[in-house]
KOLLUMTOR-243314 format. One record per residue: x, y, z of N, C-alpha, C, O in turn. Coordinates in steps of 0.05 Angstrom, whole numbers, plus 5000, padded with zeros to 4 digits. Each point is the difference from the previous one (the first is absolute). Layout:
XYZXYZXYZXYZ
...
# end
This chain:
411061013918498850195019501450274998502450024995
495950185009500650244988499950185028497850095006
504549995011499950245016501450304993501250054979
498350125044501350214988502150155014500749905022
500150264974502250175017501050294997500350074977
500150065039500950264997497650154989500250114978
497449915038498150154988499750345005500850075022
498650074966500650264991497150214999498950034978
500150095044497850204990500250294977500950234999
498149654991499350314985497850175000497849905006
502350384988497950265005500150064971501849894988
496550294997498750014977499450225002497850035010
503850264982498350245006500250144971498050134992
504449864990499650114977499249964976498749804998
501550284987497349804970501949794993499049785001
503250214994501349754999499849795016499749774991
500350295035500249805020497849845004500049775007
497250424984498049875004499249824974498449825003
502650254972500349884978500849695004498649814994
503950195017501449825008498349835031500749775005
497650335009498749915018497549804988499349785009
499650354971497249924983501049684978498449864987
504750105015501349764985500649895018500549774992
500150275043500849755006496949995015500149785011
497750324994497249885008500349794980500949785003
498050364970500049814979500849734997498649804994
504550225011501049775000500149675020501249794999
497250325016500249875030497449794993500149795013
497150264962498449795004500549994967499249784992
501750344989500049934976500749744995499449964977
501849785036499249855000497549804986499449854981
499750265040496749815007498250164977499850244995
499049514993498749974974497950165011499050164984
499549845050497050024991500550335020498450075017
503350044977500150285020499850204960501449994980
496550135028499150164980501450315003499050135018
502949994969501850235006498450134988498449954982
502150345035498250194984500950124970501249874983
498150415014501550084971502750175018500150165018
501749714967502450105007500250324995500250155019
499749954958499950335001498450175022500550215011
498149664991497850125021500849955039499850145020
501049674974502649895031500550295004499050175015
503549854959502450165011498250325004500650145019
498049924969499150304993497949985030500150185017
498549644985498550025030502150045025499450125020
503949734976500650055030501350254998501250045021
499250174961500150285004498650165008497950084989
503250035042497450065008499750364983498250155007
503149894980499750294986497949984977499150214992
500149554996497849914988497249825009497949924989
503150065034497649915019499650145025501549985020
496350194978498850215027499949785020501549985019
496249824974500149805025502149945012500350055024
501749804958502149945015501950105014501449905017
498550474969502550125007499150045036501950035016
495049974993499150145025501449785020501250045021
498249714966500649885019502749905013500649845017
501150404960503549925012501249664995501049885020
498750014960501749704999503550125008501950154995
496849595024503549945005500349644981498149855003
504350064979500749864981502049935008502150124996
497749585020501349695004501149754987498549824992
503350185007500649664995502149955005501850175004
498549504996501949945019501749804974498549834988
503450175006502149784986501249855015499650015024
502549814964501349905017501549774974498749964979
503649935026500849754980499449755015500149945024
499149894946499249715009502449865006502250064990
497349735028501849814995498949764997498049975014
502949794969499449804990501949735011502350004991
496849765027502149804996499349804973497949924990
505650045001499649924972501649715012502350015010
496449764987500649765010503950004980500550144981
501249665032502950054994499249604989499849904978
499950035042499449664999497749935014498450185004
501249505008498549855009499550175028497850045010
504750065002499750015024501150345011500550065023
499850084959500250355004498450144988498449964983
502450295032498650194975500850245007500750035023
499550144965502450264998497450285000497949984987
502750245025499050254999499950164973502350074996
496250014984501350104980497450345003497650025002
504350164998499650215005499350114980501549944981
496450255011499250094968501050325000498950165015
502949914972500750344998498250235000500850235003
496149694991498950114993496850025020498649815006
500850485001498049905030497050034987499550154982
499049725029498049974996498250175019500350075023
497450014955496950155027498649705007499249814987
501050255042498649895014496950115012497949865003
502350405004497550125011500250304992502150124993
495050005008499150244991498150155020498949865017
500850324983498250155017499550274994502250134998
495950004998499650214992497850115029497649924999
502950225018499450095033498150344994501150214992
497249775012497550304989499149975025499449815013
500750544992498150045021498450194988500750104979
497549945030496850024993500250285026499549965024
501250334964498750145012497450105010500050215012
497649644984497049985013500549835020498149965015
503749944988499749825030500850185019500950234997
498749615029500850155021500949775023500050065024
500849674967500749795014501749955003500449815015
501650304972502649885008500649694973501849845002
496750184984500249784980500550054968498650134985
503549725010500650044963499549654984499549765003
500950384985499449684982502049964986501550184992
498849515001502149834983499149984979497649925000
503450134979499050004971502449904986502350015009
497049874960502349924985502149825014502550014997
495649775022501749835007499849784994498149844999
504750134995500749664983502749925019501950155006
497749604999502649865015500449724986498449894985
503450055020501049654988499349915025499150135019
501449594978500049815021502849945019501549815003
498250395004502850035026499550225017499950244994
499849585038498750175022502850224996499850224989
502049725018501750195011499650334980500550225009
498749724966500250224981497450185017500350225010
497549624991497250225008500350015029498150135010
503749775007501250175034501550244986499450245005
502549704979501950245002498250244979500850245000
497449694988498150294991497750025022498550205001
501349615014497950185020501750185014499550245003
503249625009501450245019500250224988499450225010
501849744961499850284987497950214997500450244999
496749605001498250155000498950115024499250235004
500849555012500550125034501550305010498950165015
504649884969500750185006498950234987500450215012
498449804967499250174975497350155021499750235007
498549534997497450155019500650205024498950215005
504149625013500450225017501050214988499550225010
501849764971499250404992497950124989500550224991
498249735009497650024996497550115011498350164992
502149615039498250105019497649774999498050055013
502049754976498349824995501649775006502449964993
495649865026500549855015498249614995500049805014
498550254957498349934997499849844961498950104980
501849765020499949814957497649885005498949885019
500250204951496649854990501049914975501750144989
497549634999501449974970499449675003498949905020
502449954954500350154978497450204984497849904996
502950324998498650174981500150074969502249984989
496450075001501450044966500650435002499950055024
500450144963500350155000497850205016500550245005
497149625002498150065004498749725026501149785003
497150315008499049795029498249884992498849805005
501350424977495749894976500549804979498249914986
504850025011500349844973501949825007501550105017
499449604973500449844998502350005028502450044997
496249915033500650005025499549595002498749824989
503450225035499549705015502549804985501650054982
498149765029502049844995498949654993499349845018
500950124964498249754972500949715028502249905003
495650055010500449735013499349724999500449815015
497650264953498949694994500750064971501250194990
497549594997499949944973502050104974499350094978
503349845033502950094994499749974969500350184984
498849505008499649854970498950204981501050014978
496850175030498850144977501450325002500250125022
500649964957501050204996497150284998497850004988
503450205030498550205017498350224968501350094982
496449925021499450234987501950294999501550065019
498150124957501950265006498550155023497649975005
503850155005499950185030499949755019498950085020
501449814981501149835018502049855018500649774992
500550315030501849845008501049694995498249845003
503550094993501949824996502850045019501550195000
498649565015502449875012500249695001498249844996
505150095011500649764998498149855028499550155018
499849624985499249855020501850055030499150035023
504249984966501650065039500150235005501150065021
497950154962498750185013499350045033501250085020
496149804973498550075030501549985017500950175016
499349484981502149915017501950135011500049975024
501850204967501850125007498450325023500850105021
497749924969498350345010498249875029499150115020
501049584972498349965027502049995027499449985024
503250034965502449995027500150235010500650015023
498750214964501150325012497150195000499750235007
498749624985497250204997497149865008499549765002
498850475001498249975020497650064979499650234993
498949584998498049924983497350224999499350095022
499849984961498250345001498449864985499849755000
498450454981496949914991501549824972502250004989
495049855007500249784977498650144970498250175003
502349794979498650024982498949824979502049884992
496050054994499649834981499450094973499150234998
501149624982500050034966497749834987500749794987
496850275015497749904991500549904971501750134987
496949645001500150014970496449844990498749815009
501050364972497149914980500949844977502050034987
495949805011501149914971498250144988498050035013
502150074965497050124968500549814990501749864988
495450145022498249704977499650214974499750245001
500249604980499150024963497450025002498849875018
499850314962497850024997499550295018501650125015
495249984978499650264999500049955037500749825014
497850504993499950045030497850075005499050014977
499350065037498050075002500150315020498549955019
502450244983501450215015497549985021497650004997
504249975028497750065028498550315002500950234999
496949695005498250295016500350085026500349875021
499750444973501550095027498650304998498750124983
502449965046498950324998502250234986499750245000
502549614989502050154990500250054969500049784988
500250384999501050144978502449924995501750135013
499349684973502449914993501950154965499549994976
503150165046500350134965503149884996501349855014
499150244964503349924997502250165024500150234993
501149745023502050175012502850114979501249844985
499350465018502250084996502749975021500350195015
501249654986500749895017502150235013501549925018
498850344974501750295015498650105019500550185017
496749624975498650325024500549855026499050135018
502349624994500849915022502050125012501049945021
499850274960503050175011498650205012500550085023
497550014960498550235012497550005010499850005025
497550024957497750195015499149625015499150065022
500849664974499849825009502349895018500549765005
500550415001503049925020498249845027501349825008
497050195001499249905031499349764987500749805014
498150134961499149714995502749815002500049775008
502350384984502049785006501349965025500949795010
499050505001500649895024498649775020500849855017
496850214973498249805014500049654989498749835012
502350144970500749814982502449925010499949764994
502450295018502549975007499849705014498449915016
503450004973500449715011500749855025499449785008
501750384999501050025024499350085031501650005019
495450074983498750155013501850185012502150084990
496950005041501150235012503349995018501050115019
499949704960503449985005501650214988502350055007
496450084975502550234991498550204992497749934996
502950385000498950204992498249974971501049934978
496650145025499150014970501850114978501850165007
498049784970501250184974498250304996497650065000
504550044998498750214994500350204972498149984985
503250125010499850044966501749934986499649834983
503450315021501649945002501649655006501649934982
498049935037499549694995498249894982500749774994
496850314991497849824991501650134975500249854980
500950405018500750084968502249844997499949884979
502350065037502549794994498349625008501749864989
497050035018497849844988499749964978501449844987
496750315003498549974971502649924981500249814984
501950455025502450044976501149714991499949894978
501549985055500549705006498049844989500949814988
497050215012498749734992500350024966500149804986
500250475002499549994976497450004992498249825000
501950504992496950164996498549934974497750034993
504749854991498649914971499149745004499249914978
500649935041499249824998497849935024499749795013
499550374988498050045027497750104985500150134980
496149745040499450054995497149965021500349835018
497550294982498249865028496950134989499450074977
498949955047498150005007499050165023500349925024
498650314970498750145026497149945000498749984979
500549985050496950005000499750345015501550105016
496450014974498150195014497650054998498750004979
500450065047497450075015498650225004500350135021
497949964960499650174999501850304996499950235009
501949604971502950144986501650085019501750174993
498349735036502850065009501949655006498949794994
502950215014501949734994498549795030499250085021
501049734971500049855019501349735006499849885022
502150014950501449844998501049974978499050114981
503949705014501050044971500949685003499549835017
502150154958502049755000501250174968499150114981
504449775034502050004981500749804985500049815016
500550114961500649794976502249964992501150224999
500549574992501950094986501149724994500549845018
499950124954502249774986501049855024499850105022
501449664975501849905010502949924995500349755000
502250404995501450104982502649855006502150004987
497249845042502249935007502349784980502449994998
495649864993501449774982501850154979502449934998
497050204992501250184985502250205005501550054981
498850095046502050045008501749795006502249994989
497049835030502249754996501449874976502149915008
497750074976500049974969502450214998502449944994
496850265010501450234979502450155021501650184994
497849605045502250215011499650185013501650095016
495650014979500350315009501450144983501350195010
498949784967502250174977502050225016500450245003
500749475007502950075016502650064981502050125009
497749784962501550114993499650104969497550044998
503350014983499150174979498149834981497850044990
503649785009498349834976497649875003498449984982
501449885049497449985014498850175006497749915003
502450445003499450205007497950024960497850094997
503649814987499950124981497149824983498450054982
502249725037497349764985497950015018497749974991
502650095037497950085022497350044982498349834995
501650484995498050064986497949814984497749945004
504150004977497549694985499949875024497749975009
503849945004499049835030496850065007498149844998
501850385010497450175011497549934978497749945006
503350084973497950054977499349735001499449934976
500449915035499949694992497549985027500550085023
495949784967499049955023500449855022500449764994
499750285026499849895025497849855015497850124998
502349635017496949775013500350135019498149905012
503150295007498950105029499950294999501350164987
496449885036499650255001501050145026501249825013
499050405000500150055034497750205004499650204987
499049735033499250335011501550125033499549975024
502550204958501750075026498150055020500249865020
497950334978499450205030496149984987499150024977
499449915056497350094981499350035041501049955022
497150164970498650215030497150064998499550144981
497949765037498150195001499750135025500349895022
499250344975499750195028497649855019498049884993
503150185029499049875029496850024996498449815001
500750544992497150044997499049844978497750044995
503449804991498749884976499849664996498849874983
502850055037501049715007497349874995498050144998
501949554997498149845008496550034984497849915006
503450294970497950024980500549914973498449984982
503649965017500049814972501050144984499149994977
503650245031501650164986502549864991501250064979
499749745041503049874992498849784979501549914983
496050025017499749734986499550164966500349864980
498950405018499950114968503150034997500849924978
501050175040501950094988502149754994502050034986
497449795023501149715007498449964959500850034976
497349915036498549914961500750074977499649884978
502350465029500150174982502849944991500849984977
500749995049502849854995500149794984501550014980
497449815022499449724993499150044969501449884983
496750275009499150074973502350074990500949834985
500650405019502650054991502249754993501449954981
498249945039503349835004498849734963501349894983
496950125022498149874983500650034973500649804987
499250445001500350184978503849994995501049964978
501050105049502250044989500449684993501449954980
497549805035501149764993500949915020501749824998
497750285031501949915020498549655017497549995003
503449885002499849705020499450215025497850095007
504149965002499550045034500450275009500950164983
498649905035499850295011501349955026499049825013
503550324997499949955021500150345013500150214989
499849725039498550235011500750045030499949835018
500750444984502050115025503250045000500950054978
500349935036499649905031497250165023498850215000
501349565015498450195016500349815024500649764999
498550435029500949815029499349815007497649965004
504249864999498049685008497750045029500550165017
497549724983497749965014499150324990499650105022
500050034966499350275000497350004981500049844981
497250375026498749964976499850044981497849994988
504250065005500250004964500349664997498649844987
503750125028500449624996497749865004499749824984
498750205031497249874998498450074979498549844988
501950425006497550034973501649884979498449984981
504249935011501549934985498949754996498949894980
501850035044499449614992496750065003499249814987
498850305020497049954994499850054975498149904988
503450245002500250054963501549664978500549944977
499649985044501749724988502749994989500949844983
500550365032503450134996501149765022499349965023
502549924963502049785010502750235013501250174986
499449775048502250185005502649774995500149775008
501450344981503149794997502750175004501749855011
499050324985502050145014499650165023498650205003
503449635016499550255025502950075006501949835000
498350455005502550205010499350155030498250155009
503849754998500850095027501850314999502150044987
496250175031502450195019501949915019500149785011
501550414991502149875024500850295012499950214987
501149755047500450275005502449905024500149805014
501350404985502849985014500550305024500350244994
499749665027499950225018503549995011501449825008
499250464988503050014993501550195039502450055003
# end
C-alpha cells in the first residue's frame, strides 16, 4: 500500500514552469493504456498564453500538487517497515480560467488530472479555493478541456473501451472522489453509428448539401457553431477567437464536413473527422523525439472510426429532414474513408439532439458528468 507525505503546491507562471507543469499533468494518467494523450508539441505551445489569444483572455492560473510516496515493504511474517521514496511524485493538476464574458462569479477547472488519493485533490481544491478569492470568483465548473465546447465532463461509464480523440478520459476513482466535495451539474452523452457496407441512398430534403470549409466556423458561420455547442446555455458561446483556437486543437488538416443551405443561406452543418486516437496512443502523443518522429506514418495509416464532432440545424429549419441529409451525407463519407462506426457528439443527456440521435439509431455509451463547487 502506497501513501503519501509532505505534499507541496505549486504555481506555473513562467515558460519553464509551465513546461514543467504540462509533464507532471502528463504524468499522472500516462499510466493507463486507454487515456489517449494529446500531441505533446501542441500541449506545451497551447498553454502559452502569448500564442493563444483564447487562452491568454482568460488569465490561467497553473496548479499541481506533489508530494513523496511512501511504501510499507513487508520485513517478515509479521512487520512491515515505512520506506520513503526521495523522489516526489504529481499527484494533481489544475489549470483555473476565468472567462471574461461572464458576469457570475464563476471560472472553470481545466487540465485536471488527480491520482487516487483524497487528501492530494482537498489540498488542490483549498489551493484553488484560495486562488478564486483573489480573484473575486466564488464559483468552479469543470472538468473542462481548454475550451467548454470541447472535451468537458468527467467519463462515468464504460471505463473498458478506450475514448475516441477529443474526448475525455479518466480513471474509474475518479468520480468517486469529486462526488465527496462536489455538487453534480449537467450530463452529457457520446452517441455511436455503426456504417453498414454497401452504397447509401442520400435522403431528400429541402436542403442543398455542399462540402463545408471547415474556417468559415471561425468566421462568416460563427452562429452555426455556437448553436451547435454541446453544452447548451452553461457557458458563453465561442466566439472567434475560441472557435479559431478549436479548429487549431482539433487539427484543421484533418477536418472535414457538410453545410446544408436554403435558398443559399446556412441552415445547418456537421463536422467530420478521422478517429486518430489509437494512434496517438501508440505513438504517446510524440512525447518524445523518436515517437514524435514515427507519429506521422502513424496518421498515414487508415483508420475503422469516424467522429462527427459538432453538427446543428437552425431552429427555423428543424423537423424537415435537414439533419437526416446531413446525417446520410456523413455516413456516405465515413463509407468511402472505410470507417465501421461514427460516433457522434457529445451532446446533453435527455436533450433533443439526444432524441433525434437515438431516432437515427445512434447507441448512447459514454456519459460525462459536470461538477460544480461553491467556494
Amino acid at each position: 500500500m502506497i501513501s503519501y507525505i509532505n505534499h507541496r503546491v505549486y504555481s506555473a507562471v513562467t515558460g519553464w514552469e509551465r513546461r514543467s507543469f504540462a509533464r507532471k499533468w502528463w504524468s499522472i494518467f500516462a499510466g493507463d493504456s486507454r487515456w489517449t494523450p494529446p500531441y505533446y508539441p501542441a500541449l506545451q505551445r497551447e498553454l502559452n498564453p502569448a500564442r493563444n489569444p483564447h487562452l491568454a483572455r482568460l488569465q490561467p492560473d497553473y496548479l499541481y500538487i506533489e508530494a513523496l510516496p511512501v511504501e510499507q515493504r513487508p520485513v517478515n511474517r509479521f512487520s512491515s517497515v515505512p520506506v520513503v521514496s526521495p523522489f516526489e511524485l504529481a499527484l494533481a493538476t489544475a489549470a483555473i480560467l476565468y472567462d471574461p464574458r461572464r458576469q457570475d462569479e464563476t471560472a472553470y477547472l481545466s487540465l485536471f488530472h488527480c491520482a487516487n488519493d483524497e487528501e492530494s485533490l482537498e489540498r488542490l481544491l483549498d489551493s484553488v479555493a484560495e486562488t478564486l478569492a483573489g480573484k473575486g470568483c466564488r464559483r468552479l465548473v469543470g472538468p473542462t478541456g481548454f475550451s467548454p465546447h470541447l472535451e468537458s465532463g468527467l467519463l462515468l461509464d464504460h471505463w473498458h473501451r478506450p475514448p475516441p480523440w477529443h474526448t475525455p478520459y479518466n480513471p474509474p476513482y475518479l468520480p468517486e472522489l469529486l462526488d465527496r466535495s462536489a455538487r453534480p451539474g449537467r450530463r452529457l452523452r457520446l452517441y455511436h453509428l455503426p456504417v453498414e457496407p454497401g452504397p447509401l441512398e442520400l435522403a431528400a430534403g429541402p436542403a442543398e448539401i455542399v462540402p463545408l470549409e471547415p474556417g468559415r466556423l471561425a468566421t462568416g458561420l460563427l452562429p452555426l457553431l455556437a448553436e451547435a455547442s454541446p453544452t447548451g446555455n452553461d457557458f458563453p458561446s465561442p466566439d472567434e477567437a475560441e472557435a479559431a483556437f478549436l479548429l487549431r486543437w482539433l487539427g484543421p488538416q484533418t477536418l472535414s464536413g457538410w453545410l446544408a443551405l436554403v435558398d443559399g443561406q446556412p441552415a445547418g452543418f456537421a463536422l467530420l473527422q478521422p478517429d486518430l486516437a489509437s494512434r496517438l496512443r501508440l505513438a504517446r502523443g510524440g512525447r518524445n523525439l523518436l515517437r514524435r518522429l514515427w507519429l506521422p506514418l502513424l496518421l498515414r495509416l487508415p483508420v475503422r472510426q469516424g467522429r462527427a464532432l459538432y453538427g446543428v440545424v437552425r431552429p427555423a429549419w428543424r423537423g424537415r429532414g435537414i439533419g437526416r441529409q446531413l446525417l446520410a451525407h456523413c455516413l456516405a463519407a465515413a463509407r468511402r474513408h472505410g470507417w465501421t462506426s461514427l460516433s457522434l457528439g457529445s451532446v446533453v443527456e435527455e436533450s433533443q439532439a439526444a432524441a433525434w440521435l437515438a431516432q437515427q439509431g445512434a447507441e448512447a455509451r459514454q456519459t460525462y458528468q459536470l461538477y460544480q463547487w461553491e467556494f
